[in-house]
C-alpha positions in Angstrom: 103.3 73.1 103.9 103.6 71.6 100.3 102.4 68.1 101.1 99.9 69.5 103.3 98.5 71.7 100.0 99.0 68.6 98.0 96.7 66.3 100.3 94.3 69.3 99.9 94.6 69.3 96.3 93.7 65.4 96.0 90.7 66.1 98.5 88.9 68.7 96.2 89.1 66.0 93.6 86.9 63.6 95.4 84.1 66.4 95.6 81.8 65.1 93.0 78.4 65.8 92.3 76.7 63.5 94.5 78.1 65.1 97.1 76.6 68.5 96.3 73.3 67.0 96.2 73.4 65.3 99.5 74.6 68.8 100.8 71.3 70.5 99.0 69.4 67.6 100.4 70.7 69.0 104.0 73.6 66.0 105.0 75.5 67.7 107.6 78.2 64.8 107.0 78.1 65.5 103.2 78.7 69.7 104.6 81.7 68.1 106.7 83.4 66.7 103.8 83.2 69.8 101.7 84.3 71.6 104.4 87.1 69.3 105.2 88.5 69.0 101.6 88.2 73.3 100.6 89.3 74.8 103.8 93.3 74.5 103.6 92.7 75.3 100.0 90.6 78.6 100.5 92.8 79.5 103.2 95.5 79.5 101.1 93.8 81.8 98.5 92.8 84.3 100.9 96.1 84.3 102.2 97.4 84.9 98.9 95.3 88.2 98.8 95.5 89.6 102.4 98.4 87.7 104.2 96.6 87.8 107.1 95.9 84.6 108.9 92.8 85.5 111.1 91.0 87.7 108.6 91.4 84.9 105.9 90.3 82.4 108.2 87.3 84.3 109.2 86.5 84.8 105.4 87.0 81.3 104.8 84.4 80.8 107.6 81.9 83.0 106.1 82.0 81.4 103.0 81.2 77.9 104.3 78.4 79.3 106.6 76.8 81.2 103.4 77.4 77.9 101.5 75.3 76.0 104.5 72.6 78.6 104.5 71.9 78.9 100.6 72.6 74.7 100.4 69.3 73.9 98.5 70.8 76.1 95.6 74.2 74.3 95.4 75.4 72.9 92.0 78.5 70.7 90.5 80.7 72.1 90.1 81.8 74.4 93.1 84.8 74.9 92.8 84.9 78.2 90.9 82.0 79.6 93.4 83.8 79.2 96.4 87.0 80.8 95.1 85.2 83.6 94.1 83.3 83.2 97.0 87.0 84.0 98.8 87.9 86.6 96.3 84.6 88.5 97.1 85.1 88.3 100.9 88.6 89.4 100.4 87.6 92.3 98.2 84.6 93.7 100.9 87.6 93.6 103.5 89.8 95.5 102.1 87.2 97.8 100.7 85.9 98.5 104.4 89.3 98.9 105.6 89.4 101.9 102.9 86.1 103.2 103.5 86.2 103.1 107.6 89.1 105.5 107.4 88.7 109.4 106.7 92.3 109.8 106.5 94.8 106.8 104.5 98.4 107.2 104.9 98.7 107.5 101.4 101.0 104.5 101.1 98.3 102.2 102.4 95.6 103.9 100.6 97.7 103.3 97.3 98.5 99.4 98.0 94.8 98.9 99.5 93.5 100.0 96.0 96.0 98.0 93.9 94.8 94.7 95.9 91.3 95.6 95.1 92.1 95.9 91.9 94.4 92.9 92.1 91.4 91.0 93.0 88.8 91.9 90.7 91.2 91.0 87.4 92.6 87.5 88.9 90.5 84.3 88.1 92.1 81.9 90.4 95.7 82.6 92.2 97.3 79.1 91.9 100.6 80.2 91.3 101.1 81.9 94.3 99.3 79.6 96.9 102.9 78.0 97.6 103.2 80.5 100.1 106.6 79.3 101.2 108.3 80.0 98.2 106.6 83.7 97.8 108.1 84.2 101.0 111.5 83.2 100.2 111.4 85.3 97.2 110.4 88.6 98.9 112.7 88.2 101.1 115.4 88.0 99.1 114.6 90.8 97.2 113.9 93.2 100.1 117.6 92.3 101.4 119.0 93.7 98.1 117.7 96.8 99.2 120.2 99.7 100.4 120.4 99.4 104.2 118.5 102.2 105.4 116.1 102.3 103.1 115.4 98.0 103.9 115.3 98.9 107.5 112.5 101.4 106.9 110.6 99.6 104.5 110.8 96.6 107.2 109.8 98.9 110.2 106.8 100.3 107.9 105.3 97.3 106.0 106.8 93.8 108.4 106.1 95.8 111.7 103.2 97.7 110.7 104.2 101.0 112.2 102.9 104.3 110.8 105.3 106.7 108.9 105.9 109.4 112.1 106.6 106.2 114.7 108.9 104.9 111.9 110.2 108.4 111.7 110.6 108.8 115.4 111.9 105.6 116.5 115.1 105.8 113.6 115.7 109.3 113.8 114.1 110.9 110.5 112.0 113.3 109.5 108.8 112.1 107.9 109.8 113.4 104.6 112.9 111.0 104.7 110.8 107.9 106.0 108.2 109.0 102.9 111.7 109.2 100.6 113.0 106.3 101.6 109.6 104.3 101.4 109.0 105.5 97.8 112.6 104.2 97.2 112.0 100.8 98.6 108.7 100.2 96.2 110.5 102.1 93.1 113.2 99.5 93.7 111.2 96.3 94.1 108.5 96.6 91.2 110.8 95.8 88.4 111.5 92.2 90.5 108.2 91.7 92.1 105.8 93.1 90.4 103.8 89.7 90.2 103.8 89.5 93.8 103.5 93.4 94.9 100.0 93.1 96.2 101.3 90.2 98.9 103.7 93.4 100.8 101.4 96.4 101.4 98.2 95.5 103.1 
């Protein structure tokens, strides 16, 4: 994955000016090359924010199509408008996750908002896109946690199961999963608080 992002990295540094303009001039083979050098590198960005592989790569997608359609109004350089390009397509995700729901459990509705929020006050999220690592470090973390309450904060935010299946399929009341939840994210802010926004999505 690193050399991968690496190879990426020295790609966007071959995207030069004269490419943009062959681009605004309409070169699909000019297009390709953008496309070819940014998409790893977007990806990982939109990773960063949703951890979602499907929905970042359709956002990554939607980007490059918008950048093909508005082409004749490119400029060098680009980098900073297709990040934010990312960051704006991750931030109308989640925000029509929020809105196409009457009802949040509250513990979504909470960690939705903060990754809005996360969004709208980060620049550019280059220290996390070694997503490896992130990983490693969550993990490691989450396995300090007392065994119950890791093995309902798993069940609720790594299998994606709503508090009452939680509840039901372990043998507790809702009130205990909701206890034990509030536990888990009590216990793990001190540690990963940089990284809080990758868990709860």
């Amino acid at each position: 994955m690193l050399k991968m992002q690496v190879e990426a990295f020295m790609d966007i540094n071959h995207i030069n000016k004269d490419l943009i303009e062959r681009i605004s001039a309409g070169s699909e083979k000019a297009f390709s090359e953008l496309y070819s050098a940014y998409y790893s590198y977007l990806n990982a960005v939109a990773l960063c924010y949703l951890v979602d592989k499907e929905v970042s790569a359709e956002i990554v997608d939607d980007v490059f199509v918008n950048i093909w359609n508005k082409r004749e109004s490119l400029s060098h350089p680009i980098h900073y408008y297709l990040v934010r390009s990312v960051q704006n397509g991750c931030l109308n995700y989640i925000r029509m996750q929020r809105a196409k729901q009457n009802i949040l459990d509250e513990h979504k509705d909470q960690m939705l908002a903060f990754q809005e929020s996360y969004i709208q006050s980060t620049p550019v999220p280059l220290q996390y896109v070694e997503m490896r690592q992130t990983e490693e470090e969550i993990r490691s973390a989450v396995n300090q946690l007392p065994l119950k309450c890791r093995q309902v904060f798993e069940e609720y935010f790594y299998a994606g199961k709503e508090v009452d299946v939680v509840a039901n399929d372990m043998g507790l009341t809702i009130s205990t999963v909701r206890v034990q939840l509030k536990n888990a994210t009590d216990r793990l802010k001190p540690a990963l608080k940089h990284l809080l926004f990758l868990f709860f999505y």
